[in-house]
C-alpha positions in Angstrom: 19.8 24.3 26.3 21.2 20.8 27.1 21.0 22.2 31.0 17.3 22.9 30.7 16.7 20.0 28.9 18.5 17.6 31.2 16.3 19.3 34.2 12.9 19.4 32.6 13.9 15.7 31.7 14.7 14.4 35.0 11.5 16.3 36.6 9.1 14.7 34.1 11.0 10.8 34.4 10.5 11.1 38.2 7.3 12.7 38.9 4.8 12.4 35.7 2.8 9.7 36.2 1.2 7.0 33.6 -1.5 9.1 31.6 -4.1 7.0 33.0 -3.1 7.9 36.5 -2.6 11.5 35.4 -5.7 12.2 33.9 -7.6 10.6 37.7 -5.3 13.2 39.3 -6.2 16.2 36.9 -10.1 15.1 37.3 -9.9 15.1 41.0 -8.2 19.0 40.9 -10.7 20.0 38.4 -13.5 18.8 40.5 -11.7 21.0 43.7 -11.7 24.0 41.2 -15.1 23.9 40.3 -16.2 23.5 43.8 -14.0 26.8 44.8 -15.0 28.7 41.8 -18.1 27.7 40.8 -21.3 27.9 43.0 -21.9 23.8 42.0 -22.2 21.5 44.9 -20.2 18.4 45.3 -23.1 16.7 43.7 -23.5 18.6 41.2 -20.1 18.3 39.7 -20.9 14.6 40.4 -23.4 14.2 38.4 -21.7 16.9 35.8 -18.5 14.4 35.4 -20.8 11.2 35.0 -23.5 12.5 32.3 -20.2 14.0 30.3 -18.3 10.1 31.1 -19.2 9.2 27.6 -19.4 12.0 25.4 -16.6 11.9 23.8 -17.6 8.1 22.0 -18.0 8.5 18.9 -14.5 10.2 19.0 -12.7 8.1 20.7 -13.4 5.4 18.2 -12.4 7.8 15.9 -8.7 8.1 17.6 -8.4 4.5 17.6 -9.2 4.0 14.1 -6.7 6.7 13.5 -4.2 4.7 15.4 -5.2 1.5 13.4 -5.2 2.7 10.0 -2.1 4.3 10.5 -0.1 1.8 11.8 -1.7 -1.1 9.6 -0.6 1.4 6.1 2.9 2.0 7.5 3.6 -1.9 8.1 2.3 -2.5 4.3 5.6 -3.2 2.0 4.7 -0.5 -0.4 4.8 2.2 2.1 7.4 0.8 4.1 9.5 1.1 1.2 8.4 4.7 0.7 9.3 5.7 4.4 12.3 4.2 4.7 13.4 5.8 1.3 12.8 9.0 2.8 14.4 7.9 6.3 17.4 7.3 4.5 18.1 11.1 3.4 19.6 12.2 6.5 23.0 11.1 7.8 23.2 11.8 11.3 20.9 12.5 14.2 20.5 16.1 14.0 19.9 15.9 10.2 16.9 13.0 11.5 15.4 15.7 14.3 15.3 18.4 11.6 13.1 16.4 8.6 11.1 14.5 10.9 10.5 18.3 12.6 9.7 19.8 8.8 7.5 16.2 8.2 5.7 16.3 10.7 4.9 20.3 10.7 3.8 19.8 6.9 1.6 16.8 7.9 -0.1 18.7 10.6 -0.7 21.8 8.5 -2.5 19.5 5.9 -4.5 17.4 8.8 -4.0 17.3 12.3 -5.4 13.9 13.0 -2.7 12.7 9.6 0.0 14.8 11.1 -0.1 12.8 14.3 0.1 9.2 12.6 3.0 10.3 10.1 5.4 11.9 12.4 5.4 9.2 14.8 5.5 6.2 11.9 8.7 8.4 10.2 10.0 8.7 13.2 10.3 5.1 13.9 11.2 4.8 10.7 14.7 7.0 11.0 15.1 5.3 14.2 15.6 1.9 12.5 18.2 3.8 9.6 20.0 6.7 11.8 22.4 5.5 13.9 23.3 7.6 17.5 19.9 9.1 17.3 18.0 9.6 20.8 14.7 7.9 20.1 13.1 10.0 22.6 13.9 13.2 21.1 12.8 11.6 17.7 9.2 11.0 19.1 9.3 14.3 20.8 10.1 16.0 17.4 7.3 14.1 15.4 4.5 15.1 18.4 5.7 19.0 18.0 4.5 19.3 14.9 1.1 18.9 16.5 1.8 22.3 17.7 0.5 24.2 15.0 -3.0 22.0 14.0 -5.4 24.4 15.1 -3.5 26.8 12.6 -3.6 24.8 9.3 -6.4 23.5 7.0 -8.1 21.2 9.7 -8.5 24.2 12.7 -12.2 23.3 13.5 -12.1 27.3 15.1 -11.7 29.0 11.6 -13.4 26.1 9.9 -16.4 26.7 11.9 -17.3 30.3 11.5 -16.1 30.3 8.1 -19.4 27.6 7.7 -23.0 29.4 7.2 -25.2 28.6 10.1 -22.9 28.1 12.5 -24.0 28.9 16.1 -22.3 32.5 16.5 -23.3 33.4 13.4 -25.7 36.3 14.8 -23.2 37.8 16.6 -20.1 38.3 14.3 -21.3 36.8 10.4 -19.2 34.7 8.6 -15.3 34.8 8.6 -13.6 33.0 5.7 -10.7 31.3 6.0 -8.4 34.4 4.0 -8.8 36.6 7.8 -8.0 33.4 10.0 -6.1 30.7 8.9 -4.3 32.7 5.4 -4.3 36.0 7.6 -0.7 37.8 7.9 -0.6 37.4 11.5 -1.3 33.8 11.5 0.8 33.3 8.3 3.9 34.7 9.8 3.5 32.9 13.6 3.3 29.7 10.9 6.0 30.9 9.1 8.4 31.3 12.9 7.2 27.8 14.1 8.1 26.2 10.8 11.6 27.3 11.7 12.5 27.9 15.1 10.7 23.9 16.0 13.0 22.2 14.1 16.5 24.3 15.6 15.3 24.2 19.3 14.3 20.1 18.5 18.4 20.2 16.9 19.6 22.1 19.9 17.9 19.6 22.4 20.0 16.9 21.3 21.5 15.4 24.7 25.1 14.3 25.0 26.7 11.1 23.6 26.6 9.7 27.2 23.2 10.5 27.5 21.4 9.3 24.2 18.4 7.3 24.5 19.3 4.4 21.6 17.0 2.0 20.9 17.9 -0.9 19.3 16.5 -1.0 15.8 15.7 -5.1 15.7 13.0 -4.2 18.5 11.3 -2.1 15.8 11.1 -4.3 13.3 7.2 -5.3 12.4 8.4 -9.2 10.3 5.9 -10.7 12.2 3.8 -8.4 9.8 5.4 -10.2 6.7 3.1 -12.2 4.0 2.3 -15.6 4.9 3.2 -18.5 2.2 1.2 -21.4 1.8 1.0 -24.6 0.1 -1.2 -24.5 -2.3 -1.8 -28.4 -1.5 -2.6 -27.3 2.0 -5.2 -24.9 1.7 -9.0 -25.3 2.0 -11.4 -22.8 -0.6 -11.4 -20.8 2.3 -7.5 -20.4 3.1 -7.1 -19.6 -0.6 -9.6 -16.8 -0.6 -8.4 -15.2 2.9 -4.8 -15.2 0.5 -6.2 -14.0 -2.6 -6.0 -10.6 -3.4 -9.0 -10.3 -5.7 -11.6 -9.2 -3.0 -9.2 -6.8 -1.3 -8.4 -5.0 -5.3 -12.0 -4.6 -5.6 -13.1 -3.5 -2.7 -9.6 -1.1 -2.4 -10.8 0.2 -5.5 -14.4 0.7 -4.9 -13.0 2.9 -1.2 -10.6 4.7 -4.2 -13.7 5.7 -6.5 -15.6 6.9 -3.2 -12.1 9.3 -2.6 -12.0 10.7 -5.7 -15.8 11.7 -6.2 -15.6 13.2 -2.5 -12.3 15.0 -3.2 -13.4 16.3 -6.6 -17.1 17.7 -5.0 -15.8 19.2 -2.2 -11.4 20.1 -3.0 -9.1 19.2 -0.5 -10.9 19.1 2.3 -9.8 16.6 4.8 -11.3 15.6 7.7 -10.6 12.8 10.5 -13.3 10.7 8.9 -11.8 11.0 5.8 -8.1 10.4 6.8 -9.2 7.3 8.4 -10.8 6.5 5.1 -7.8 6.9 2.9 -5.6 4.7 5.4 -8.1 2.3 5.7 -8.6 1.4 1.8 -4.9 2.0 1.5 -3.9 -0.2 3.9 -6.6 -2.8 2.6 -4.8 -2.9 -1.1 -1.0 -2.6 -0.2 -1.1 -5.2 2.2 -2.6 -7.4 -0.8 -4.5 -10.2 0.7 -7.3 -10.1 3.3 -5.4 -12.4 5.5 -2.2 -10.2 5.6 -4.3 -7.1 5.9 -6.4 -8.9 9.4 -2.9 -9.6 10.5 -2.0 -6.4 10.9 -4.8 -5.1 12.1 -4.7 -7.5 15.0 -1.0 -6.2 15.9 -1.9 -2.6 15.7 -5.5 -2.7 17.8 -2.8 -3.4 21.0 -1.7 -0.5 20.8 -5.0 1.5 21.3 -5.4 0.9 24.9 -5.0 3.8 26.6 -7.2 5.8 23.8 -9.9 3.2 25.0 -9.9 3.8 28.3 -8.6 7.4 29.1 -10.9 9.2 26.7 -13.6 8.7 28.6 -12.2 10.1 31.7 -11.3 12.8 29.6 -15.0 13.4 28.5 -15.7 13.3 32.3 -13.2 16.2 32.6 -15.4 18.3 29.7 -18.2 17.8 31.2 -17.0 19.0 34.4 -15.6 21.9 32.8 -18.6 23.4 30.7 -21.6 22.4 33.1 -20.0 23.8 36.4 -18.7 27.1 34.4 -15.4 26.7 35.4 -14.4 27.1 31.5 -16.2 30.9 31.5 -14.7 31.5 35.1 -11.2 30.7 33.5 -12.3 33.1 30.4 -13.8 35.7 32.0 -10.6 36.3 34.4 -8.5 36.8 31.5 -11.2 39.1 29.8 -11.2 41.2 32.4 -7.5 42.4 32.9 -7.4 42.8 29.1 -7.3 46.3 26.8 -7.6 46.3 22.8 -3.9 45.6 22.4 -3.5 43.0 25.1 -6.5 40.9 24.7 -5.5 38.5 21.7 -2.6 37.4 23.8 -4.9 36.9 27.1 -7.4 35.1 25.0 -4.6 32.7 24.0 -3.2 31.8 27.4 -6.6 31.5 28.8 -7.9 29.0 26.1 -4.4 27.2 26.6 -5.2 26.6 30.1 -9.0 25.4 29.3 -7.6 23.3 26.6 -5.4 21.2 29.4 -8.9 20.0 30.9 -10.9 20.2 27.7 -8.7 18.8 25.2 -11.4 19.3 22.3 -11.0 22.1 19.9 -14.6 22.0 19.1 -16.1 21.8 22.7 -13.4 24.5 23.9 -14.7 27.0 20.9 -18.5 26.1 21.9 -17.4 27.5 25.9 -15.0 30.3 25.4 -17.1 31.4 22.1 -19.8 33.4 23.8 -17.3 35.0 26.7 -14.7 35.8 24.0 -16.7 37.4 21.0 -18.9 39.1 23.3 -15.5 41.1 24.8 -13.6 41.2 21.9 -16.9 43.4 20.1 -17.1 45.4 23.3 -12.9 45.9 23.2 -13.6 46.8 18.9 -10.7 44.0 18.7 -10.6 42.0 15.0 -13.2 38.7 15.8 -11.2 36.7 13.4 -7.9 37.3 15.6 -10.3 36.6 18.7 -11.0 33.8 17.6 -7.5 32.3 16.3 -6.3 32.9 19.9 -8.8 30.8 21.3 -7.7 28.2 18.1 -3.7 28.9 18.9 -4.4 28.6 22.8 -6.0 25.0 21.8 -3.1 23.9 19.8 -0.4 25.2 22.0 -0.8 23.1 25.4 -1.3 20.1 23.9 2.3 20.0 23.7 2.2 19.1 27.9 -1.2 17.2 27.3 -0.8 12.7 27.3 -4.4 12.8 26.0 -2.8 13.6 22.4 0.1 12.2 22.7 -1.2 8.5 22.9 -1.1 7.7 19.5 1.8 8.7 18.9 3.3 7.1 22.3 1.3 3.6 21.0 2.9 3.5 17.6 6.5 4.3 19.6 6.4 2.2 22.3 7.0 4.9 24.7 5.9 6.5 27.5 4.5 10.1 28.3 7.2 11.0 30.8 10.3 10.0 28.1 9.1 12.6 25.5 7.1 15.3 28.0 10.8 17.0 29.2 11.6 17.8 25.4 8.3 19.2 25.1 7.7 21.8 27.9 10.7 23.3 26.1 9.0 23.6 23.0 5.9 24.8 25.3 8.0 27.4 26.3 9.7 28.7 23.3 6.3 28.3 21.3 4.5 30.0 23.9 7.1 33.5 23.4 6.2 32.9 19.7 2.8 32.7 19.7 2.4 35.8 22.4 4.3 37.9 20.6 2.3 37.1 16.9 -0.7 38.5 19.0 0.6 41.0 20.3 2.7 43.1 17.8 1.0 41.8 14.4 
């Protein structure tokens, strides 16, 4: 293991680029695909790229908030306490990759867009309190949890068709969420995953010689701390940036909003939602509206690359679903398929579509119509269709930058120190997930 590790390692430091130059190099080959495999002209994909540029907006801003929120709660006292109580259960750096594994799998179960914010703040967090751990593998653990997202309680796939009205619903009903999501076949690739992620994460661990250790002064957020100031000192103004009476009030009117959403609709979290709850969270624990400012302005530079890549990204979608090189992918997958083998075809096929559309919902919305319409023709179960499509989502965002940014920003890393640790688990998942289709 330490072998394959050492070489995937050494190919990703030397030849992956920065994501930004990445994700111009992946839009230039998709834009040579879809003029091979598609009958769009050069212009066409063009124009294709440019009217898709800025679709993805909304949730862009959306990413960066979730950066924001996230990283202005964890620098709060209160739940810096509460992280670095649970940093300090493990003893020594495999015990660290195992719980920040199990964290950050639990977390993504919950909410995929939560999942993301927690693994990476707990795994700085252990990195400040575990000595001889490789921070790499650390980060690498908390992003593998993202694996299983499109599995849990936020999946937009079995969300959406178990929601009346939603755009297939002519063609296969409604599914609720006890055939996709609580089904035996998903339960149990769920069940694998929630073990075998954490031991290949343990088994990655590199050699004493070759153990990234970061120094844990340079992650220490005091410049965060509360600001004292003399009272004699202060204009009305200064004293009610440092009073905490408008951040209680309006923390606890964001609180009574919470708990009249979460007691109409249950559990039900959303990215909108988990920005919410880290946002009025943050707001209270930091105390004062000065304190609170402050570390919002440390954690917006962080959100750089979510600001300009997603765009190019969108470009990418748009390149993707108007040219038809998303069905074209689909469709050559569909073909070589039988009742048994299908499920499993469906999933590598929507993991490939996922590298250049990384959007569950706009990957669901291309491969819907190509996948239901075989997977009625082959009499195969449209639930397991359509988890396929959900796992194939999931599963290559382990070798995708475009999700790995937040958790890279709140790290201080780079996509080519975690990427070698994760094509292994890209690998190993990949057997796990094929076989769940296949033989259950």
């Amino acid at each position: 293991m330490k072998y394959i590790v050492r070489f995937f390692n050494s190919i990703m430091q030397r030849y992956l680029p920065d994501p930004f130059l990445f994700v111009i190099i992946l839009t230039f080959a998709v834009f040579g695909f879809a003029l091979i495999f598609t009958d769009s002209t050069a212009m066409n994909i063009v124009q294709y790229w440019g009217e898709g540029f800025w679709g993805l907006l909304a949730f862009s801003m959306q990413m960066v908030l979730v950066l924001v929120t996230g990283h202005v709660l964890a620098s709060s006292p209160l739940f810096k306490k509460g992280l670095s109580r649970l940093a300090s259960i493990p003893s020594t750096p495999g015990q660290a990759i195992i719980i920040v594994s199990v964290v950050s799998l639990l977390a993504s179960f919950i909410n995929w867009g939560f999942g993301l914010v927690i693994g990476a703040l707990f795994a700085k967090e252990l990195a400040k309190q575990v000595k001889n751990v490789d921070y790499r593998l650390l980060i690498a653990s908390a992003y593998s949890g993202f694996l299983i997202w499109h599995g849990g309680l936020s999946g937009s796939v079995p969300l959406t068709i178990a929601t009346p009205g939603h755009f297939s619903e002519k063609l296969i009903g409604v599914f609720p969420t006890s055939e996709t999501i609580f089904s035996v076949f998903n339960l149990v690739i769920l069940l694998s995953l929630f073990i075998i992620v954490p031991i290949v994460n343990r088994l990655m661990m590199p050699s004493k010689e070759e153990t990234f250790i970061v120094d844990p002064s340079l992650l220490q957020d005091d410049h965060l701390q509360a600001v004292s100031i003399e009272k004699e000192q202060t204009t009305p103004a200064d004293r009610l940036e440092n009073s905490p009476v408008l951040s209680i009030a309006i923390g606890v009117v964001g609180l009574i909003f919470l708990g009249h959403y979460f007691g109409a609709k249950g559990w039900q979290l959303n990215l909108d939602i988990v920005n919410f709850l880290f946002l009025f969270l943050g707001i209270l624990f930091h105390g004062t509206p000065r304190n609170f400012l402050k570390a919002v302005t440390e954690a917006v530079k962080g959100s750089s690359g979510i600001i300009i890549q997603f765009p190019f990204y969108a470009g990418l979608m748009g390149i993707m679903m108007s040219s038809g090189l998303a069905v074209v992918i689909s469709e050559a997958f569909v073909t070589i398929s039988n009742e048994t083998t299908f499920p499993m075809f469906v999933f590598w096929s929507a993991g490939i579509v996922n590298f250049f559309v990384p959007s569950g919902g706009g990957q669901w919305a291309v491969q819907a119509p190509v996948v239901l319409e075989a997977a009625t023709s082959l009499n195969v179960s449209i639930a397991k269709a359509s988890m396929a499509v959900a796992w194939g989502d999931a599963w290559t965002n382990m070798i995708q930058p475009f999700w790995a940014l937040p958790a890279l920003a709140i790290a201080g890393l780079k996509a080519k120190d975690i990427m070698g640790f994760c094509v292994v688990v890209l690998l190993v998942s990949g057997v796990i997930i094929s076989l769940g289709f296949l033989f259950f």
